[in-house]
VMD Tcl script that draws the C-alpha trace (Angstrom):
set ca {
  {0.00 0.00 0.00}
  {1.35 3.51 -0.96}
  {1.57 5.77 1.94}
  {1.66 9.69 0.86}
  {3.49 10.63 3.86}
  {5.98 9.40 6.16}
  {8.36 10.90 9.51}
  {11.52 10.53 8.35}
  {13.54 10.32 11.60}
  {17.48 9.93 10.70}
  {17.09 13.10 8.46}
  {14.00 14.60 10.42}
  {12.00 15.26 7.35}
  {8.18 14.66 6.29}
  {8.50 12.78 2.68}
  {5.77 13.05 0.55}
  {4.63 11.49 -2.57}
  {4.58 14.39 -5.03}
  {0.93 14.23 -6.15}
  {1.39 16.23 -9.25}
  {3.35 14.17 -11.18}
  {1.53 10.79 -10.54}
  {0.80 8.07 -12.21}
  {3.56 9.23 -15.17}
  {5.99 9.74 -12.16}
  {6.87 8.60 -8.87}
  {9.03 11.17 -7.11}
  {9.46 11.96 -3.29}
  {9.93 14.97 -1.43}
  {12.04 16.20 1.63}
  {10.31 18.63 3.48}
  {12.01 20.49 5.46}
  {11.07 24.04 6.08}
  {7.55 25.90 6.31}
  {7.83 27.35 2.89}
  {8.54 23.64 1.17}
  {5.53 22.71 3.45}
  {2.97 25.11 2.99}
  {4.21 24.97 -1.18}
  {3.29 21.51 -0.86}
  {-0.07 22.13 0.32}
  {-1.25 24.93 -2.17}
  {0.70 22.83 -5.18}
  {-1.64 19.80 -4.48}
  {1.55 17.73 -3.96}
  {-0.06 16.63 -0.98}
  {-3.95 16.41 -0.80}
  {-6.77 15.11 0.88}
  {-8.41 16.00 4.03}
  {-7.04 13.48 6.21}
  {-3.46 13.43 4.93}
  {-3.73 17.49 5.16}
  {-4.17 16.49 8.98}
  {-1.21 14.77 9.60}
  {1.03 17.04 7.30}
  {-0.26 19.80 9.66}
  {0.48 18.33 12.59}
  {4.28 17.64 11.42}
  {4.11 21.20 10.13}
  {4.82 22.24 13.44}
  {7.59 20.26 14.29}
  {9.56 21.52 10.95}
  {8.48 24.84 11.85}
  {10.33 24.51 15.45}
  {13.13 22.46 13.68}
  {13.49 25.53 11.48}
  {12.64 28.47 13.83}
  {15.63 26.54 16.51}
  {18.02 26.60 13.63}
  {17.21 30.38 12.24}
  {16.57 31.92 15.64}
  {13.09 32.60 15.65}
  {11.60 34.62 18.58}
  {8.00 33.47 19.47}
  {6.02 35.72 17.64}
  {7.60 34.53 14.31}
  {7.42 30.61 15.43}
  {3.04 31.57 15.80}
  {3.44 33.30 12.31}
  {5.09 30.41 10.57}
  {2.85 27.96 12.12}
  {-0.48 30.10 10.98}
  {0.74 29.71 7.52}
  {0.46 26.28 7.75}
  {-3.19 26.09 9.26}
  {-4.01 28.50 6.47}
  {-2.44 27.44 3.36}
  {-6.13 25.66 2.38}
  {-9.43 26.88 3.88}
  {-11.92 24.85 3.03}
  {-10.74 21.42 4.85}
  {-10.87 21.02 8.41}
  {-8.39 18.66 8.99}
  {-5.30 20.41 8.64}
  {-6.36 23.05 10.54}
  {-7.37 20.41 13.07}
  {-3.52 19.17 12.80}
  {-1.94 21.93 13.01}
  {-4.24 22.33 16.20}
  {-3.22 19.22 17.88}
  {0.19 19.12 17.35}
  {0.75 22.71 18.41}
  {-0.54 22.10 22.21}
  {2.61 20.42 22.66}
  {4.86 22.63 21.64}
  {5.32 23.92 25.26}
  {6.84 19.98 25.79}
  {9.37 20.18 23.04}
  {9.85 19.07 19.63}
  {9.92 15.81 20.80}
  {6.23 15.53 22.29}
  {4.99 17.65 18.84}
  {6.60 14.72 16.49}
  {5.41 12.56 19.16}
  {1.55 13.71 19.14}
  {1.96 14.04 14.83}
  {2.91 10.50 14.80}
  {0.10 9.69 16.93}
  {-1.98 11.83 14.55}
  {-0.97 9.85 11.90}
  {-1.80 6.02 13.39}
  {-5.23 7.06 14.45}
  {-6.10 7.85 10.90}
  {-5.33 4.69 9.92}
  {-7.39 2.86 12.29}
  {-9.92 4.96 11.98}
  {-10.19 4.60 8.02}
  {-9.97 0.57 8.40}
  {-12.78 1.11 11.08}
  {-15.03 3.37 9.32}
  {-14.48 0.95 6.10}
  {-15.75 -2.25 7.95}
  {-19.02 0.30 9.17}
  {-19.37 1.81 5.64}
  {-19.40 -1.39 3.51}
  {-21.64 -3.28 5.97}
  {-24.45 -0.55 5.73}
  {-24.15 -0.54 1.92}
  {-24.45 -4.18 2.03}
  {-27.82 -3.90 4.28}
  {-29.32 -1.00 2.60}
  {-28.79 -2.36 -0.49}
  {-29.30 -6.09 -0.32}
  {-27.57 -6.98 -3.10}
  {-24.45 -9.77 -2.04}
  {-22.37 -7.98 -4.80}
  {-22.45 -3.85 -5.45}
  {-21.45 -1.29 -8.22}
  {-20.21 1.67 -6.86}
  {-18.73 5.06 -8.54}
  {-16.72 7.67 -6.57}
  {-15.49 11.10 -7.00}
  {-11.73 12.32 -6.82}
  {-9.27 10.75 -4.52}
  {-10.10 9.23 -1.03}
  {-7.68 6.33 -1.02}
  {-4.17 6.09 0.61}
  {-2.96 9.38 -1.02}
  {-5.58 11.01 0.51}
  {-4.79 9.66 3.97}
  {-2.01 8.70 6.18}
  {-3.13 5.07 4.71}
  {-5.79 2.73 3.59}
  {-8.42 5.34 2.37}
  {-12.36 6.76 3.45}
  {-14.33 6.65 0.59}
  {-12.03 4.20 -1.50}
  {-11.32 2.32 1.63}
  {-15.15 1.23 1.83}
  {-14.37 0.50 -1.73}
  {-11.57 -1.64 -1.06}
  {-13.31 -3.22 1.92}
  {-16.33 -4.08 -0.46}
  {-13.86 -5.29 -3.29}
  {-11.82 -7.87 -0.22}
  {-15.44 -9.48 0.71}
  {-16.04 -9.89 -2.74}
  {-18.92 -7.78 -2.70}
  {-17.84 -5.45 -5.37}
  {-18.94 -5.20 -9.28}
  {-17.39 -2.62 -10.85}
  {-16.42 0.78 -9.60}
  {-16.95 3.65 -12.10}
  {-14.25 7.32 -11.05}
  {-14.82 9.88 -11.95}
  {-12.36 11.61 -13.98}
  {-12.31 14.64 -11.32}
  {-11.65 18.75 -12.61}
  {-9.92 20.41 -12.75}
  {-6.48 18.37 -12.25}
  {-7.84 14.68 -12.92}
  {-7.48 13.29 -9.29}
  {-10.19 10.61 -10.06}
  {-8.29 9.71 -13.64}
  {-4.88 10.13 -11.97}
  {-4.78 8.86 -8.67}
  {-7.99 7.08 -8.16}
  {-7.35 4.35 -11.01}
  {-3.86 4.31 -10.16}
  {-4.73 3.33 -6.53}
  {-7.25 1.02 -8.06}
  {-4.78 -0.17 -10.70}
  {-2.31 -1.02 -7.88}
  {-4.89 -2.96 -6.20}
  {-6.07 -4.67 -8.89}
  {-9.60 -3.70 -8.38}
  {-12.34 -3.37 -11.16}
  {-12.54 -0.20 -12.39}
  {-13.47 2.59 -15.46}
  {-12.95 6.17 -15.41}
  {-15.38 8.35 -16.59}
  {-16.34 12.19 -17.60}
  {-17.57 13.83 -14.72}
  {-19.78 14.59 -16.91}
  {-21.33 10.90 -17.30}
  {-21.44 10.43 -13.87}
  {-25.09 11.82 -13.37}
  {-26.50 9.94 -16.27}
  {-24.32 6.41 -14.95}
  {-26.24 6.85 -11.95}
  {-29.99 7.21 -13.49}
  {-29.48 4.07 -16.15}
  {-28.71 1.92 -13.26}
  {-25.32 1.27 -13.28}
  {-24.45 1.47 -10.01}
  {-25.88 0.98 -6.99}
  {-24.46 3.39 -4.31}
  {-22.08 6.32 -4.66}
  {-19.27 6.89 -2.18}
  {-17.37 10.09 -1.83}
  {-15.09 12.00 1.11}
  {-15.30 15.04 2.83}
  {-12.96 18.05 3.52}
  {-15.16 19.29 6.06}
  {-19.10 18.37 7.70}
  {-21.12 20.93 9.55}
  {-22.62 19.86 12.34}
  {-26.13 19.84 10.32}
  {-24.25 17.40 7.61}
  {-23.77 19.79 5.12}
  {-20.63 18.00 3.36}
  {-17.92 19.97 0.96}
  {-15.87 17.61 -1.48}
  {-14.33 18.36 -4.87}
  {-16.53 20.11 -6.92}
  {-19.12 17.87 -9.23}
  {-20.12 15.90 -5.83}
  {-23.25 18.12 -5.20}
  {-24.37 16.51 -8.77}
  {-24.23 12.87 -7.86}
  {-26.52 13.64 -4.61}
  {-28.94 15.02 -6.96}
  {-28.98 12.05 -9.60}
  {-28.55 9.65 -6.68}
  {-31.86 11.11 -4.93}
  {-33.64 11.11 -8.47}
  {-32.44 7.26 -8.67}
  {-33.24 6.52 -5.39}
  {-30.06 4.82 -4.82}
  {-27.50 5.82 -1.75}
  {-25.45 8.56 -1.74}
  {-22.58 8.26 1.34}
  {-20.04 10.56 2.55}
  {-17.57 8.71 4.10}
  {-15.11 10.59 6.46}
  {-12.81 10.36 9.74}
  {-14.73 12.33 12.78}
  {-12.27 14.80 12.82}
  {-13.64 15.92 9.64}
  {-16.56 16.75 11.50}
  {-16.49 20.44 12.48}
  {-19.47 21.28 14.92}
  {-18.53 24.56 14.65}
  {-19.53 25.07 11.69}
  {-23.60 24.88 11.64}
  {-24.42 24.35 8.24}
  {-22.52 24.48 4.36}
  {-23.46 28.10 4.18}
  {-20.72 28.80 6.66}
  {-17.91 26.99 4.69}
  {-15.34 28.64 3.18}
  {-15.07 27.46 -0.38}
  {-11.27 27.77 -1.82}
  {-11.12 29.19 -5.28}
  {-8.18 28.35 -7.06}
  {-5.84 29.69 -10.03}
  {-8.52 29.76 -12.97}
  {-5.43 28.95 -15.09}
  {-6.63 25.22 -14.01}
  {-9.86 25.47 -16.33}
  {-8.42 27.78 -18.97}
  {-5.61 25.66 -19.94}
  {-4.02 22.24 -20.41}
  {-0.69 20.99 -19.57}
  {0.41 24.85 -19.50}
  {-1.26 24.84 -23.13}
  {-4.07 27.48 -23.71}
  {-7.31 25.61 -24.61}
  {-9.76 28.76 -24.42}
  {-10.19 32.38 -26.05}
  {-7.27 34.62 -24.99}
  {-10.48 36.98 -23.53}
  {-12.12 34.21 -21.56}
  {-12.62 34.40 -17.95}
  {-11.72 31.48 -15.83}
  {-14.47 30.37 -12.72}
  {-12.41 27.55 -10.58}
  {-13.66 26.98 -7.32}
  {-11.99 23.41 -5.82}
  {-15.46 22.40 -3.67}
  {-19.31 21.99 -3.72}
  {-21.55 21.15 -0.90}
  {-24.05 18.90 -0.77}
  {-27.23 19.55 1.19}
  {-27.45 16.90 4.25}
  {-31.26 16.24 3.14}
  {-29.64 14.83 -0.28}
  {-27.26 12.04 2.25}
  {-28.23 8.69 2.41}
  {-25.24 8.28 5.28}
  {-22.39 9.88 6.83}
  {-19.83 7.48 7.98}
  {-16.83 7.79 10.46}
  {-15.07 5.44 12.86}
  {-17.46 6.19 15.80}
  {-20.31 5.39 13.69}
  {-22.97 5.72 10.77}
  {-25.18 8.52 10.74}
  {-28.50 8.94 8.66}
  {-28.97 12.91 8.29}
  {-32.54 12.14 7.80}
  {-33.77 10.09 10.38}
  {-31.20 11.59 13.33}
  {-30.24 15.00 11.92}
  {-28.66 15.44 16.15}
  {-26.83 12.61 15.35}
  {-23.06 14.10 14.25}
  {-23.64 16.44 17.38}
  {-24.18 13.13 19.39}
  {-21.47 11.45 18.03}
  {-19.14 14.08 19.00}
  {-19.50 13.90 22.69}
  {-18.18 10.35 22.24}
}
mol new
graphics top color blue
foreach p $ca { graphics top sphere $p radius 0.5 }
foreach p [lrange $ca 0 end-1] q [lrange $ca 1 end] { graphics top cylinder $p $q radius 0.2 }
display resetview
């Protein structure tokens, strides 16, 4: 299993697997200072809500690592570590990271790589947990002994500190032998259904097309699959859900179809802070994304480029929300993520 991130002790680095170049490439990189972090971050070299988390949360050990070695004076060491939190808006978790790791910094660099690293192993178990939850619901709700599924950008390992959300319920499904086909969706602006999605898939040898994100809507209303599965950058505490734009669409076919539509998602996704979608900050990014292709110009020199990276989807339109401490129907118990957070 590829892991997109990993503490490199002996050299005291966080490696990443640089995102943009995948599948044509496989290239690493040494982070080592804020800047190389927080460039990683708005590049989409690293991505995903979850792994976002953990990067976060090492963020502040390179940021004492670096502020030791250049002689920051606390004010500066705060500064450098709010670029971090805020170098992407719109998902929780690195915010959340950045959060967690930085109580210890009073303790040492030590007890921040410490609580990081501890960051990182919970995401695991919570993705293999929330799996096991996800696919058995499916399974119920459905009734079928074998499912079709399709999914929307990138939710597996490179999206986490390992296994996957979305594709891990996927995976889980694909393991029991419960699995069909899965259709991904391409994913715009920058492919990460086309690019990484298969290529997890591909490396896993699960069954799998990639479609038009485009085709997605009418896949879902001829009957080719039978649930849809995507992540979540962040849930208000009504279950309000933002993903990468073109979600909000498969909601819509998948409540025309009347066929499930889950968001699958560690808790700490959850942000009951937040009340509902209309608070959530979407992040708009370069319009260059839409306007060209592979740095070649594929619209009128005069055209104006709209590129925002999220949708939400209306908690009314979600069959389930699933995390590690449970499965929640918006529907039928729309208290429930507020309950599930005083776990």
């Amino acid at each position: 299993m590829v892991r997109a991130l990993e503490w490199v002790d002996e050299a005291a680095v966080l490696r990443i697997i640089d995102q943009q170049l995948l599948p044509g490439q496989e290239r690493y990189l040494d982070l080592a200072t804020v800047d190389a972090v927080v460039d990683a971050i708005a590049s989409l070299a690293v991505r995903g809500a979850p792994a976002l988390g953990a990067v976060g949360a090492f963020g502040v050990a390179i940021a004492m690592q670096q502020g030791a070695a250049e002689g920051w004076d606390p004010p500066r060491l705060a500064s450098e570590v709010d670029r971090i939190r805020l170098a992407r808006p719109t998902a929780v978790n690195l915010a959340w990271g950045v959060n967690q790791a930085a109580t210890c910094m009073s303790e040492g660099v030590d007890a921040v790589l410490a609580r990081a690293k501890k960051v990182m192993a919970e995401d695991e178990a919570a993705n293999r947990l929330l799996s096991k939850l996800g696919a058995d619901w499916i399974l119920e709700r459905v009734g079928k002994s074998s499912v079709s599924v399709v999914t929307h950008c990138n939710t597996g390992a490179l999206a986490t500190t390992a296994w996957g959300t979305a594709y891990g319920i996927i995976h889980e499904l694909y393991d029991r032998g419960c699995l069909t086909m899965t259709y991904a969706d391409e994913t715009r602006p920058l492919l990460q259904g086309a690019r990484l999605t298969s290529w997890e898939l591909t490396q896993d040898g699960i069954p799998h097309v990639v479609e038009a994100d485009g085709a997605a809507s009418s896949t879902i209303l001829s009957g080719r699959v039978d649930v849809a599965i995507i992540g979540a950058d962040r849930i208000a505490a009504n279950g309000d859900s933002a993903n990468k734009v073109g979600s909000v669409a498969l909601a819509l076919a998948c409540r025309r179809k009347g066929i499930p539509f889950i968001v699958a998602a560690p808790f700490s996704t959850v942000d009951v802070s937040t009340k509902t979608g209309d608070d959530i900050v979407i992040e708009e990014r370069d319009p260059k994304e839409v306007l060209e292709f592979a740095g070649v110009r594929t619209t009128p020199l005069t055209a104006v480029g709209f590129n925002p990276a999220f949708d939400v989807t209306p908690h009314d339109l979600i069959s389930a929300i699933v995390t590690e401490r449970g499965v929640v129907e918006p529907e039928k118990r729309p208290d429930g993520l507020i309950q599930l957070s005083e776990q």
